[in-house]
Backbone as a chain_set.jsonl record, in Angstrom:
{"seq": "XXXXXXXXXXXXXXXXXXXXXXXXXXXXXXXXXXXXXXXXXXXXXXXXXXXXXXXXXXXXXXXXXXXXXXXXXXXXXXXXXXXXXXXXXXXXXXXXXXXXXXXXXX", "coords": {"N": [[9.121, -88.07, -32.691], [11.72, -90.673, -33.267], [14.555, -91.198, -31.987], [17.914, -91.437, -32.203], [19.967, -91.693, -28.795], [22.296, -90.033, -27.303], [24.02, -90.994, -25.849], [23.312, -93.295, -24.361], [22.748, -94.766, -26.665], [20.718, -96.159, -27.751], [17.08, -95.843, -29.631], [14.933, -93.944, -29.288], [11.828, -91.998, -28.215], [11.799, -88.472, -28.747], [12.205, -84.617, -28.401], [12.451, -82.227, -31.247], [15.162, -80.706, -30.938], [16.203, -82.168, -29.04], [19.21, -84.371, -28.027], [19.389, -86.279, -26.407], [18.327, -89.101, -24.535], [15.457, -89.676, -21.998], [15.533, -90.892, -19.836], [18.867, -90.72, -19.637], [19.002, -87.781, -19.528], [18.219, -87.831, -17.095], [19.986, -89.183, -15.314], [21.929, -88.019, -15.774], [21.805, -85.424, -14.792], [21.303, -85.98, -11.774], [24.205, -87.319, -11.513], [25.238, -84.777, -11.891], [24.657, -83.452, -9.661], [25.899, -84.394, -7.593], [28.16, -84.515, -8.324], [28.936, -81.702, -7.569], [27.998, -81.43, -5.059], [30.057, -83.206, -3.503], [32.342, -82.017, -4.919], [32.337, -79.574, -3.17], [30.934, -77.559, -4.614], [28.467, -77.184, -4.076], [25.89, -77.239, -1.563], [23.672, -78.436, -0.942], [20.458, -79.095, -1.824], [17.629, -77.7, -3.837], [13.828, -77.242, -3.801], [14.217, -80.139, -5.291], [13.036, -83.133, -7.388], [13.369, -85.245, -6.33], [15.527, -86.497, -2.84], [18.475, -85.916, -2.313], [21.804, -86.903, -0.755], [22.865, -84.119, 1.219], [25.747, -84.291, 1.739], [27.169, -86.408, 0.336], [25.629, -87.121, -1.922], [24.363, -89.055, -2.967], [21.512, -90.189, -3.995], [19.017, -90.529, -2.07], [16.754, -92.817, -1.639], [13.091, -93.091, -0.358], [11.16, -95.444, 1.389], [7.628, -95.62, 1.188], [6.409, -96.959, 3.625], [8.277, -96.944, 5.474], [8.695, -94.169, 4.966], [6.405, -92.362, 5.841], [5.678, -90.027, 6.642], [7.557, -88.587, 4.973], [5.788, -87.394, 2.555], [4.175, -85.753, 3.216], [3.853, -81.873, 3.971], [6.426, -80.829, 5.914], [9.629, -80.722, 8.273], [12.139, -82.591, 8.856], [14.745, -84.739, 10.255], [17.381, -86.987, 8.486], [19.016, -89.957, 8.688], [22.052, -90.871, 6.023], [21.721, -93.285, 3.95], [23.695, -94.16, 3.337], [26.508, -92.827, 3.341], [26.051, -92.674, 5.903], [25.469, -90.181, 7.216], [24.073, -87.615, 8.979], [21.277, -84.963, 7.918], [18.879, -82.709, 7.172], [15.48, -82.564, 5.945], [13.736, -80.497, 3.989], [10.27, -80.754, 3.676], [8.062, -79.677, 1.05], [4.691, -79.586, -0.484], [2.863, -79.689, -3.318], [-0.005, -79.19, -5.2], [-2.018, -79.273, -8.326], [-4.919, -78.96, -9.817], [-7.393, -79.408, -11.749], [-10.286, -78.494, -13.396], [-13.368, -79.139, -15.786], [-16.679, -78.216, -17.789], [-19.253, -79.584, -17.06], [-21.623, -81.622, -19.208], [-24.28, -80.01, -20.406], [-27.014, -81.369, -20.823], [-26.543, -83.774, -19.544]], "CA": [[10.141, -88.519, -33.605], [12.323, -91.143, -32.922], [15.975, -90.424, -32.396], [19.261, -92.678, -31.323], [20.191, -90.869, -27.706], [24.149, -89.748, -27.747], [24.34, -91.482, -24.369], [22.912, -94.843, -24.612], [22.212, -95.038, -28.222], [19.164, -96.469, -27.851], [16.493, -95.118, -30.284], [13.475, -92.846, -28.263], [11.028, -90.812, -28.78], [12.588, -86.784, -28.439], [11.997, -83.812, -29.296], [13.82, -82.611, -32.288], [16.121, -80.544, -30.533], [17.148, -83.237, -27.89], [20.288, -85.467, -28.274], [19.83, -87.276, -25.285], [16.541, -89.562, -24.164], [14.811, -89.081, -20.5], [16.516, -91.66, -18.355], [20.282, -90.201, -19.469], [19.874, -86.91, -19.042], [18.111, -88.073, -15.496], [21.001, -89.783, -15.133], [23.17, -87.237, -16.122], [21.528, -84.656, -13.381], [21.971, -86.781, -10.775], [25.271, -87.564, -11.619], [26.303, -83.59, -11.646], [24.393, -82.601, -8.497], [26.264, -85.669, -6.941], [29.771, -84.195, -8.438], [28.632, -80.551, -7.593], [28.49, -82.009, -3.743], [31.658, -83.567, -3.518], [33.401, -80.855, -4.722], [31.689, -78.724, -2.09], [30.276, -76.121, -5.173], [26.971, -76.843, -3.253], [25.756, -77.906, 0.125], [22.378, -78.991, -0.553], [19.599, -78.846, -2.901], [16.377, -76.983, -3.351], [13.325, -77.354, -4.684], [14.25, -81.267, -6.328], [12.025, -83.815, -7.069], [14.393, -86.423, -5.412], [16.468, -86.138, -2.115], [19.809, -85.715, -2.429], [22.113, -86.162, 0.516], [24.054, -83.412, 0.86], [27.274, -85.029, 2.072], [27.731, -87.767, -0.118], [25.598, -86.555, -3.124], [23.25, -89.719, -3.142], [19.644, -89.94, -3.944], [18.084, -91.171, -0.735], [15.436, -93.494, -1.091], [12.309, -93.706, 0.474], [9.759, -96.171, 0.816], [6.465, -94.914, 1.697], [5.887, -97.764, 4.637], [9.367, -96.339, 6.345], [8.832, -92.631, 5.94], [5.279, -91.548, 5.428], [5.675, -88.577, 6.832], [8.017, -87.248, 4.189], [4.851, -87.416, 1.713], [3.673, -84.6, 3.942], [4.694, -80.779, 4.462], [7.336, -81.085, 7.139], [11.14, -80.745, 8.399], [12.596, -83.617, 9.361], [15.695, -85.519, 9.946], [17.217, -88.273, 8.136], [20.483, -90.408, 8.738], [22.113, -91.331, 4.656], [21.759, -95.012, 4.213], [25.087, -94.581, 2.099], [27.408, -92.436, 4.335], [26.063, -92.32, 7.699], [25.638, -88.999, 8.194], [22.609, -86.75, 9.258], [20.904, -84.262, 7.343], [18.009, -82.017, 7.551], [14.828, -82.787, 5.118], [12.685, -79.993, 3.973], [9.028, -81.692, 2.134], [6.73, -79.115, 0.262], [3.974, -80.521, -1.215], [1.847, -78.636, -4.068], [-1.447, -79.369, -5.522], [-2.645, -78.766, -9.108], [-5.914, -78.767, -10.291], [-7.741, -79.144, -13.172], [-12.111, -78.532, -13.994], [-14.069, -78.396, -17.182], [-17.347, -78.097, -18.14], [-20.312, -81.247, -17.505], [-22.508, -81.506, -20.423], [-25.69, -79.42, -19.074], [-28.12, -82.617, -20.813], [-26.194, -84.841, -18.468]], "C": [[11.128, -89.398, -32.837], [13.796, -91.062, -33.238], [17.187, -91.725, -31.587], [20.016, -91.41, -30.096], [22.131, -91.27, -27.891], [24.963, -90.488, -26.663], [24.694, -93.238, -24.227], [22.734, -95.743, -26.103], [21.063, -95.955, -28.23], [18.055, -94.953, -28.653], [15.301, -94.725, -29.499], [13.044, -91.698, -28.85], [11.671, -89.318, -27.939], [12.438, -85.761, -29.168], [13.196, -83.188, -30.17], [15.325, -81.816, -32.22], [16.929, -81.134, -29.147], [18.114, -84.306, -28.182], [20.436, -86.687, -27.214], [18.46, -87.891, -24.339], [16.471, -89.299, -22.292], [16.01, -90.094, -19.847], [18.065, -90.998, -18.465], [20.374, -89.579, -18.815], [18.763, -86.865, -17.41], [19.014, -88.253, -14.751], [21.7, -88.508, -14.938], [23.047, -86.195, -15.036], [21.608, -85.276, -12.435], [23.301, -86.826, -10.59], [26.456, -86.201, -11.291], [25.888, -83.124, -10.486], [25.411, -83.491, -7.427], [28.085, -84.751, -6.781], [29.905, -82.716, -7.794], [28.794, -80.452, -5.737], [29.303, -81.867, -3.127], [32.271, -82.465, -3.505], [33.471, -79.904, -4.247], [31.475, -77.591, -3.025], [28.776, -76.007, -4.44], [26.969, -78.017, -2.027], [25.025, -78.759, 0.489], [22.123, -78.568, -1.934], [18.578, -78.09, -2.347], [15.019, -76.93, -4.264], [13.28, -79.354, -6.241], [12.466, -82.295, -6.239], [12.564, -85.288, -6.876], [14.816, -85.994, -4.005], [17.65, -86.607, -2.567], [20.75, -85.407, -1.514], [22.786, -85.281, 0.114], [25.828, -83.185, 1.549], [27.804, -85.254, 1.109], [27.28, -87.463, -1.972], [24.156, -87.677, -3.474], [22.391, -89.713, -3.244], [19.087, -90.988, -2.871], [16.522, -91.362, -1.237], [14.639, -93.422, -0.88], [11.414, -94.562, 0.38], [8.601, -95.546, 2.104], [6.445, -95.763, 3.189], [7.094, -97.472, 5.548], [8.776, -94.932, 6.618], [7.592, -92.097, 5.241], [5.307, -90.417, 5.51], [6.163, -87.346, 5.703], [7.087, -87.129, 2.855], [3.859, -85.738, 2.706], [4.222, -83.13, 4.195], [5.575, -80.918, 5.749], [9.257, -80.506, 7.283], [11.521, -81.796, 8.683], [14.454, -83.683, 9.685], [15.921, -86.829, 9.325], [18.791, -89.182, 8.425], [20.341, -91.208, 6.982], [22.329, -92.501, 4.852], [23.086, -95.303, 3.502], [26.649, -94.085, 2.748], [27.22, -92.226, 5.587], [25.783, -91.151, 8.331], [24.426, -87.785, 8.402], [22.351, -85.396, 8.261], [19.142, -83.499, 7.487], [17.053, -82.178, 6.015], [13.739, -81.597, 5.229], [11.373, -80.453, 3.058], [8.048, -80.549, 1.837], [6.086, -80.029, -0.511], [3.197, -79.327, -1.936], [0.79, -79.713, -4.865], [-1.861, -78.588, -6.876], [-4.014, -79.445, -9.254], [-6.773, -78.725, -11.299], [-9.666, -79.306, -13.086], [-12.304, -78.524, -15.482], [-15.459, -78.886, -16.844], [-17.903, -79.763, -17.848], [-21.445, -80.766, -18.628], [-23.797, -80.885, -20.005], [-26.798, -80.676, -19.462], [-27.86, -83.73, -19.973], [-27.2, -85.372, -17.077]], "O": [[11.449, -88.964, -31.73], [14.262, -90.907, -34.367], [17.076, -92.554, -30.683], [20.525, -90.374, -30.523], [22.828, -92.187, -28.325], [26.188, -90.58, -26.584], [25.664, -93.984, -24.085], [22.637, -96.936, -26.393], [20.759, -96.364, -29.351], [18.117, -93.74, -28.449], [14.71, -95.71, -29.056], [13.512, -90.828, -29.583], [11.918, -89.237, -26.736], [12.494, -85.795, -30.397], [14.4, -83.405, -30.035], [16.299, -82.015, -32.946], [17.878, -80.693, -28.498], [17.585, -85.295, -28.69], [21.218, -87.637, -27.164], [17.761, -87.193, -23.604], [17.352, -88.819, -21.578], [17.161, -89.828, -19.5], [18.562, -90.72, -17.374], [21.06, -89.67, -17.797], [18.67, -85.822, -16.763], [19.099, -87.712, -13.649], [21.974, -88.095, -13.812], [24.038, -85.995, -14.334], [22.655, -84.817, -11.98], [23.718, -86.393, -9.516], [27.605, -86.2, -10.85], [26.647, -82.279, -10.012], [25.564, -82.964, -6.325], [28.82, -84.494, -5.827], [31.055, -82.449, -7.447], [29.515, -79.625, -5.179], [29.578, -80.947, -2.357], [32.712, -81.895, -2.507], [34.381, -79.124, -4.527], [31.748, -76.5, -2.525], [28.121, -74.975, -4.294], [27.6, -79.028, -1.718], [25.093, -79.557, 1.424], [22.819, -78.049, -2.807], [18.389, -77.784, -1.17], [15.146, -76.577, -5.437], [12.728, -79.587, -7.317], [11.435, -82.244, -5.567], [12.041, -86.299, -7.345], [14.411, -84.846, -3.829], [17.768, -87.669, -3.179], [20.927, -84.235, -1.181], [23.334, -85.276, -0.988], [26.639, -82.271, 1.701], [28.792, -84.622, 0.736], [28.036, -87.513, -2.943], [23.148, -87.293, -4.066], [21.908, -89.007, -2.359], [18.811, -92.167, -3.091], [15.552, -90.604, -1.267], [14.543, -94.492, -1.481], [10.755, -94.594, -0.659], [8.7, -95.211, 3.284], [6.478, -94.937, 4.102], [6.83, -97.869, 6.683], [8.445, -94.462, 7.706], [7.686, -91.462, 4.191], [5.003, -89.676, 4.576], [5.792, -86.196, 5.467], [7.742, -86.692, 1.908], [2.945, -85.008, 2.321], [5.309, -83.208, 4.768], [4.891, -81.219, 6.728], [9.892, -79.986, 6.365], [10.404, -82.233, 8.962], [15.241, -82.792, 9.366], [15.092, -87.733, 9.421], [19.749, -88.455, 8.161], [19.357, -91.812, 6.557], [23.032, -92.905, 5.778], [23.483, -96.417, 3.161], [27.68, -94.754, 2.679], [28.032, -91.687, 6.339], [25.79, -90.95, 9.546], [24.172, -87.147, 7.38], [23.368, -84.824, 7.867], [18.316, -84.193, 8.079], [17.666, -81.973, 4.967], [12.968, -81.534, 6.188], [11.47, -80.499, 1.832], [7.067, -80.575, 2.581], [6.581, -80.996, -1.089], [2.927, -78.259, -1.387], [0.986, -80.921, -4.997], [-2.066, -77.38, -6.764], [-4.141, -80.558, -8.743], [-6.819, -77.597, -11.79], [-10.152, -80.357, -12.67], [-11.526, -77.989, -16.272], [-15.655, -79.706, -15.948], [-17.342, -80.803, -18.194], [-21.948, -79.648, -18.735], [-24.363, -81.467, -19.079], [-27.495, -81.05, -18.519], [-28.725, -84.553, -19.673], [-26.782, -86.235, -16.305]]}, "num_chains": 1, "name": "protein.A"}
């Protein structure tokens, strides 16, 4: 169903209890883990599917041909390309899966 988002007002497809289309409330998480930071209610993150320094609040970047590695299980370090200041990168990586059935006349 197509709906006008409360954000952008742009009309998107949503389900029918959502007021607010994908990129906002992307936006909009970002925007509170960022403020959540700052105001030192948190230190870090856990579990995202971004980095997020946890200084500054920024979503750090990467491009694959800089930091391959963090495509890999690992720890790392990283210096923030936005405040300068070092931080510690943990990367899990998970793996789903999916089979079915080949036609047995195949």
């Amino acid at each position: 169903m197509n709906r006008q988002c409360n954000i952008c007002g742009k009309e998107n497809s949503t389900f029918r209890w959502e007021s607010v289309c994908c990129s906002c409330r992307q936006k909009k998480w970002d925007d509170d883990i960022k403020d959540e930071i700052i105001s030192g209610e948190r230190d870090g993150t856990d579990c995202e599917d971004k980095i997020y320094c946890p200084h500054c609040g920024e979503v750090y970047d990467i491009c694959p041909a800089d930091d391959s590695d963090l495509f890999y299980e690992c720890d790392t370090e990283r210096e923030c390309i936005y405040c300068g200041k070092e931080f510690s990168i943990n990367v899990s990586v998970s793996y789903s899966y999916s089979a079915s059935r080949k036609d047995k006349d195949a």
